[in-house]
C-alpha positions as CSV (number, residue, x, y, z in Angstrom):
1,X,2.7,-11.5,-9.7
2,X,1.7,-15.0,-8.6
3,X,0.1,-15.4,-4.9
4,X,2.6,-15.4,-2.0
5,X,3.3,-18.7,-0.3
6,X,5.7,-19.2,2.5
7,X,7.6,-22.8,2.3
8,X,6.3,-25.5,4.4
9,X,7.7,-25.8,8.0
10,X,8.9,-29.6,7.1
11,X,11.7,-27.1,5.0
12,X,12.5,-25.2,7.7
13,X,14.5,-28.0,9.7
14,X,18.0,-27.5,10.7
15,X,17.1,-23.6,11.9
16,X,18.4,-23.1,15.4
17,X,16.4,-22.1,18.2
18,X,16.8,-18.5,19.9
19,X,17.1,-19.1,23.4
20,X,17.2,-15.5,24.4
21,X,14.5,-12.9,25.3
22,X,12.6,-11.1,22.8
23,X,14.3,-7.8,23.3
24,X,15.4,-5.9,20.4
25,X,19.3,-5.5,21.5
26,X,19.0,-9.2,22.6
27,X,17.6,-10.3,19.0
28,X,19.9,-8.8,16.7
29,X,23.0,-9.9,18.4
30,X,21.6,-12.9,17.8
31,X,21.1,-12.7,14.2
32,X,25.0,-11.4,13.9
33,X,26.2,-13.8,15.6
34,X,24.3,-16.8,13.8
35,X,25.9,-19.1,11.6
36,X,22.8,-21.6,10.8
37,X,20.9,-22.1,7.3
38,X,19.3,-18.7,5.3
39,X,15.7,-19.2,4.4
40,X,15.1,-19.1,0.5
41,X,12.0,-17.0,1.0
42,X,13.8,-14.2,2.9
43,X,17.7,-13.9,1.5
44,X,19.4,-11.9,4.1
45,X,17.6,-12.4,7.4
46,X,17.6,-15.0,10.1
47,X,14.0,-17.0,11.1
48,X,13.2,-16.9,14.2
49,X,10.6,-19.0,16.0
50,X,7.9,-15.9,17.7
51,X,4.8,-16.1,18.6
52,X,1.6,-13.9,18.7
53,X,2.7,-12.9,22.3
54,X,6.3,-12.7,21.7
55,X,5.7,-10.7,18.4
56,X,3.1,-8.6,20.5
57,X,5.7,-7.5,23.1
58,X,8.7,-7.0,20.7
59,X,10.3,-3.9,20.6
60,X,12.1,-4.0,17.1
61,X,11.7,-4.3,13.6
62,X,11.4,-7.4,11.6
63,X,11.2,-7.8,7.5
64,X,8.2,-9.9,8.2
65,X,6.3,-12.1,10.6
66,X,3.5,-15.0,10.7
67,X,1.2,-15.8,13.4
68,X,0.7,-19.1,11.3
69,X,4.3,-19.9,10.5
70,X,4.9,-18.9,14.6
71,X,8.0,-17.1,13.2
72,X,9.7,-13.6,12.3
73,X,12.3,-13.2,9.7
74,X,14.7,-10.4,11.4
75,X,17.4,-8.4,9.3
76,X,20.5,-10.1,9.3
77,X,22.9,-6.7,8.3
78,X,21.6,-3.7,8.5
79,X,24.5,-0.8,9.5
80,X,25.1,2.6,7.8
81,X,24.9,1.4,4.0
82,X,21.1,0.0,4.7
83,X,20.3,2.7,6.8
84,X,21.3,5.7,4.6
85,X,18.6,5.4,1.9
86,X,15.8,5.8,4.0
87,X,17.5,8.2,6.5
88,X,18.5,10.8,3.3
89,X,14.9,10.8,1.9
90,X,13.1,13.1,4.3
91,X,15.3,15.3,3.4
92,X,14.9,15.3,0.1
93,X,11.3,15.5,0.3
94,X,11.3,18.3,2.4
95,X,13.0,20.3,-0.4
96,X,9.7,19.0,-2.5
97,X,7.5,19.9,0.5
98,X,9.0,23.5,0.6
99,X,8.3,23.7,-3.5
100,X,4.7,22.5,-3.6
101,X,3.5,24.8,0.2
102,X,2.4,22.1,2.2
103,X,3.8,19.3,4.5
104,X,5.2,15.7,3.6
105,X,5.7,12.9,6.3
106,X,8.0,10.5,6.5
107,X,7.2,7.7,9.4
108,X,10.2,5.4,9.2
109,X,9.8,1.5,9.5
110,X,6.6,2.1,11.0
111,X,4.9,-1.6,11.5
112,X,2.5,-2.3,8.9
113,X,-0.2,-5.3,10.5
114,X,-2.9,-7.4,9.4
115,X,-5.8,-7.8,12.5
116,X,-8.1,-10.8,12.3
117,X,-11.8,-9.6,13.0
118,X,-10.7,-10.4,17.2
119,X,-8.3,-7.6,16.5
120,X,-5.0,-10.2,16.8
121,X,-2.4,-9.7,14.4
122,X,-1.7,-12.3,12.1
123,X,0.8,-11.0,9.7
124,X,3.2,-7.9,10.4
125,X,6.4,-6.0,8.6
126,X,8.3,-3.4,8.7
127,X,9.3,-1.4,5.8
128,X,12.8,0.6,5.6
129,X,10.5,4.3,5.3
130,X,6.7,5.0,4.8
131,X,5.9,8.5,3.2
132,X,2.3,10.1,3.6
133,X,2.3,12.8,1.2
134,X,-0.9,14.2,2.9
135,X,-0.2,14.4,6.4
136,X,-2.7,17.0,7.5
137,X,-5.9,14.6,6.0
138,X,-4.2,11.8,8.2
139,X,-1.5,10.4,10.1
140,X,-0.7,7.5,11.9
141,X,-1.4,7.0,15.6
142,X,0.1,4.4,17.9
143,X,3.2,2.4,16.9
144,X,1.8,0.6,14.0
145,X,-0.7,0.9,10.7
146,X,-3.6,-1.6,10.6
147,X,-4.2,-2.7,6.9
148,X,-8.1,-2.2,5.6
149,X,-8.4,0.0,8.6
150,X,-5.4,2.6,8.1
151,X,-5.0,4.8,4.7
152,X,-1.9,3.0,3.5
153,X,1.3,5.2,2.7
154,X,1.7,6.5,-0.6
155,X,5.0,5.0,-1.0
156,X,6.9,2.7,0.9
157,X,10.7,2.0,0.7
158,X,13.2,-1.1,0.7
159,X,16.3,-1.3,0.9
160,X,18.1,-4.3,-0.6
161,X,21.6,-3.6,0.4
162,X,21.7,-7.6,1.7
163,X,18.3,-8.7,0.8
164,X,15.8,-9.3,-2.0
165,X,12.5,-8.3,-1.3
166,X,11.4,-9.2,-4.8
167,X,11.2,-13.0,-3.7
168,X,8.2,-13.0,-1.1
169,X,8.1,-9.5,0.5
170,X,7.1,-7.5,-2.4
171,X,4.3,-10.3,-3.2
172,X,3.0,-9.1,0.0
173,X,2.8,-6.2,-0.6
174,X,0.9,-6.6,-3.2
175,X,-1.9,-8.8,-1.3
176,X,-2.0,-5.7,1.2
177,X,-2.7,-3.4,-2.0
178,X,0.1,-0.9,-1.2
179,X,0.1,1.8,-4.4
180,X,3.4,2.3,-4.7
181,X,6.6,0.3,-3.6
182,X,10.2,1.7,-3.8
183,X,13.2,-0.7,-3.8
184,X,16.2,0.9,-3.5
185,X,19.9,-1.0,-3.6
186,X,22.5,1.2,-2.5
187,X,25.9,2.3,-5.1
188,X,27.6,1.0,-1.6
189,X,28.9,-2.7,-2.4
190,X,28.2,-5.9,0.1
191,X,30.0,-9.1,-0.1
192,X,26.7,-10.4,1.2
193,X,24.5,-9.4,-1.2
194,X,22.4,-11.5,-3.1
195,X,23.1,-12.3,-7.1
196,X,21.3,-11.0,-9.4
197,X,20.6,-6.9,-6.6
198,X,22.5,-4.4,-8.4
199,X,22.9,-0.7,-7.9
200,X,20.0,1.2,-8.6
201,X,16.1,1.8,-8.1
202,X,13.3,0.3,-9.0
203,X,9.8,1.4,-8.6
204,X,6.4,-0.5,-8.5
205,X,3.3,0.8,-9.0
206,X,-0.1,-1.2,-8.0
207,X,-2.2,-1.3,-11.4
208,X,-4.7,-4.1,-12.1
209,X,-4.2,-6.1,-8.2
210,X,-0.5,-6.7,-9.5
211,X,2.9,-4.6,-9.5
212,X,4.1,-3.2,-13.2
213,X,8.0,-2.0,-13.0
214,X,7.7,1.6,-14.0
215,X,10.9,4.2,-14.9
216,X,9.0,7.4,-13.1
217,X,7.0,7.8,-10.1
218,X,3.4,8.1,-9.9
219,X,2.9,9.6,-6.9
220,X,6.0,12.3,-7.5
221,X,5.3,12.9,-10.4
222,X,8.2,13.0,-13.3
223,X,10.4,12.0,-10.7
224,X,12.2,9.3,-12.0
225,X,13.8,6.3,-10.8
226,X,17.6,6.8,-12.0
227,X,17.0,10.1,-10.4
228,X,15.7,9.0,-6.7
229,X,18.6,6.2,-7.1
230,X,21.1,9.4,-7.3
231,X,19.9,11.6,-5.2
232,X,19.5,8.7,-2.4
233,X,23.3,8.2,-2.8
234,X,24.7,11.6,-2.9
235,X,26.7,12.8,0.1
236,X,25.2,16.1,-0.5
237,X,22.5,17.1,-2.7
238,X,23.6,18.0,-6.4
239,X,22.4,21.3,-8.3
240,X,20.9,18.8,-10.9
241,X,19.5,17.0,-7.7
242,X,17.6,20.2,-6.4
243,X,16.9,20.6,-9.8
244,X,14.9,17.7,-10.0
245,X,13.4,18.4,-6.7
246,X,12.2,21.6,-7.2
247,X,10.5,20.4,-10.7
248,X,9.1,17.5,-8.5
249,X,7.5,20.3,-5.9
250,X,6.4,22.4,-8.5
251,X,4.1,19.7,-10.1
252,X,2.7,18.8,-7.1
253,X,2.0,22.1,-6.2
254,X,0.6,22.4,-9.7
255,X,-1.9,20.1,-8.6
256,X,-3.1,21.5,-5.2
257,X,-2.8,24.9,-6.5
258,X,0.0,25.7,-4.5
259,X,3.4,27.0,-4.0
260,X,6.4,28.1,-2.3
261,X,5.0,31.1,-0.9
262,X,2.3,28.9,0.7
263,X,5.0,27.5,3.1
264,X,5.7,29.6,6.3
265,X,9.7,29.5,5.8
266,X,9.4,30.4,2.8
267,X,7.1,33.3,2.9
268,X,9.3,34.3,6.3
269,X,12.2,34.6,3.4
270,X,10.1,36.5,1.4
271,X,9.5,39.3,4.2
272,X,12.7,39.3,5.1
273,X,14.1,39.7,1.9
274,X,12.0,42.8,1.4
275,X,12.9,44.2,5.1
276,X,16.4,44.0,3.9
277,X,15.9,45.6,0.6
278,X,13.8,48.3,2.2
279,X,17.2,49.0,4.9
280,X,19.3,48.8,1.8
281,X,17.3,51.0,-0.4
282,X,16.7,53.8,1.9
283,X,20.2,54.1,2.8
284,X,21.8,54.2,-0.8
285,X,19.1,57.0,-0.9
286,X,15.6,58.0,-1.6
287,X,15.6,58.1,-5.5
288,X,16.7,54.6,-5.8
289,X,14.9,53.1,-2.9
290,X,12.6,51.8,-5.0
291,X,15.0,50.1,-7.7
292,X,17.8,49.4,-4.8
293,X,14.8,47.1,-2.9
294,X,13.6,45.4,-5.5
295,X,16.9,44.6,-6.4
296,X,18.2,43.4,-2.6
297,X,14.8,41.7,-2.3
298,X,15.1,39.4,-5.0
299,X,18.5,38.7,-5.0
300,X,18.4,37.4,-0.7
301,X,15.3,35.5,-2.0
302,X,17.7,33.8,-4.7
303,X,20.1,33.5,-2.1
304,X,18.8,31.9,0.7
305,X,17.7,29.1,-1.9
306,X,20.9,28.4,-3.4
307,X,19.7,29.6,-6.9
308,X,23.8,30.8,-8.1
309,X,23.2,34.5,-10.2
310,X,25.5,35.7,-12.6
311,X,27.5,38.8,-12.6
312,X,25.5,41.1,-14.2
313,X,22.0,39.7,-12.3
314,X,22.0,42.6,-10.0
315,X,22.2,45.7,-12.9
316,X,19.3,43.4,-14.7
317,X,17.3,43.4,-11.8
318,X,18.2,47.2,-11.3
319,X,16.7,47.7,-14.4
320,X,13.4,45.7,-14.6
321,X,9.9,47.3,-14.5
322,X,8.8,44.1,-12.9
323,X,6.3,44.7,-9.8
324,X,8.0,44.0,-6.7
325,X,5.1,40.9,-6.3
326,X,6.1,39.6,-9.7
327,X,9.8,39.6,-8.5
328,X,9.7,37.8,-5.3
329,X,7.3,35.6,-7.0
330,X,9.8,34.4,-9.4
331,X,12.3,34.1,-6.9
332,X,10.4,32.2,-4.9
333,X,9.3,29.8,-7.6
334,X,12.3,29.2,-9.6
335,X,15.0,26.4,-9.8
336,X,17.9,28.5,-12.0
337,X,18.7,31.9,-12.7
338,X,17.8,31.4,-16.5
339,X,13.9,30.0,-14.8
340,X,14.0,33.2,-13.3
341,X,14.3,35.7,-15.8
342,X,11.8,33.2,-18.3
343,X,9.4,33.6,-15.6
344,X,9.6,37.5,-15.2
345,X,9.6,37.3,-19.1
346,X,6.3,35.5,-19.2
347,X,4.8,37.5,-16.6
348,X,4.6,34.1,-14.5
349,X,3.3,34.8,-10.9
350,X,2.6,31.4,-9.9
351,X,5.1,30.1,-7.5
């Protein structure tokens, strides 16, 4: 990916002037209101003259800004279809976060800034989500990330519903040495939307200073792109979705050497499961207290994560010799009912 260059101001005549204040309600009823020439290096937004001071004291987001260009490129259309990608994800990754046992962060458009050694920005954007998959080693602070002084997010997110990051903004990037860039374009259609932004995901994955186009994740790994395309456009979240999820989770937990009981809701299910198959137990009598907990144990487990059981689920797990750790265990770490009994068959305990 060749070296980002901004096109000279001498191209940038013919761009009005904003005469308003640099407040963020004031800004973008600017921009939906403007009717003057798009700039080719950022398809979908509106230039705006803004200086180091302006930018400094700006409350809102902009795709990107220049200290030497004296101007900020500010979204032109945003609204519920550019919006919904990067709202839906921490959701979705809290499903993965529940899977592996330990905490995933999700920061929004948190502003990403390049210092010069006085400390001044010089170069700024905002990306449509930022995901630290590590939150507990570190976390942002303030209102903004400082590049070569911040960890940088494991994966970032745009959103071309109107735009096209792929012309400058991803080039940047680049230069910043983000790992992993996510450019999503919603299923939802735009008569504004650039030619040649379809439907779909695409991710890019820093190897050798320069971005290579890859179909699966690397920092989720197997996750792949048709299936973070689908899931980011789902009204609800699909059983093949939470499949995917929980196989996501799972290898990630594989990693750290974790799992689902390693999460505190979780493990909360898992007590309460057996306090209620204990109750249950004990009043359908003493000689099959043992069976009938098991049984009701296992089952609220498989309930309370949405894993659907068969009829005859309950007189298999009447009739296991499974310990009751075993059980839970499986419940806890499975994604279908047919996971479940492979994993009591194969004596699996890891969630």
């Amino acid at each position: 990916m060749a070296e980002v260059q901004l096109s000279p101001g001498s191209e940038r005549r013919g761009y009005a002037i904003y005469p308003g204040p640099f407040e963020r309600d004031a800004v973008l009823d600017y921009v939906m209101r403007y009717d003057g020439p798009e700039d080719p290096d950022f398809p979908g937004c509106v230039p705006i003259p803004m200086t180091a001071e302006q930018f400094e004291g700006y409350d809102g987001g902009v795709e990107y800004w220049s200290r030497e260009q004296a101007m900020a490129w500010v979204l032109r259309e945003g609204g519920p279809d550019h919006e919904s990608a990067g709202g839906h994800l921490p959701a979705l990754l809290t499903r993965i976060a529940l899977e592996r046992g330990s905490p995933i962060r999700c920061w929004g458009a948190l502003r990403m800034v390049v210092v010069d050694r006085a400390g001044r920005a010089s170069e700024a954007m905002h990306p449509d989500q930022s995901v630290y998959l590590r939150p507990d080693a570190w976390t942002p602070s303030g209102r903004e990330t400082v590049i070569g002084r911040d960890p940088r997010p494991d994966v970032v997110v745009e959103v071309d519903h109107t735009t096209d990051v792929r012309v400058k903004k991803l080039g940047i990037y680049r230069r910043w040495g983000f790992p992993e860039v996510w450019v999503e374009t919603p299923d939802a259609p735009s008569p504004s939307r650039p030619s040649g932004v379809v439907p779909g995901l695409s991710i890019y994955v820093l190897k050798d200073d320069d971005y290579r186009k890859q179909p699966v994740s690397a920092a989720w790994p197997t996750w792949q792109a048709h299936e973070i395309h689908g899931a980011l456009n789902e009204p609800s979240s699909s059983p093949e979705t939470i499949g995917h999820l929980v196989r996501v989770g799972r290898e990630l937990g594989d990693v750290d050497g974790t799992g689902p009981i390693n999460d505190t809701q979780i493990a909360g299910y898992m007590r309460r499961a057996h306090g209620v198959g204990q109750r249950t137990g004990f009043a359908r009598g003493r000689e099959q207290g043992r069976a009938e907990e098991l049984v009701s144990a296992a089952v609220e487990v498989l309930r309370l994560r949405g894993i659907a059981l068969s009829d005859d689920a309950e007189r298999r797990l009447a009739a296991t010799t499974a310990t009751r750790e075993a059980l839970l265990a499986a419940a806890a770490g499975c994604s279908t009912e047919a996971d479940f009994w492979a994993r009591l068959a194969s004596g699996d305990r890891v969630g």
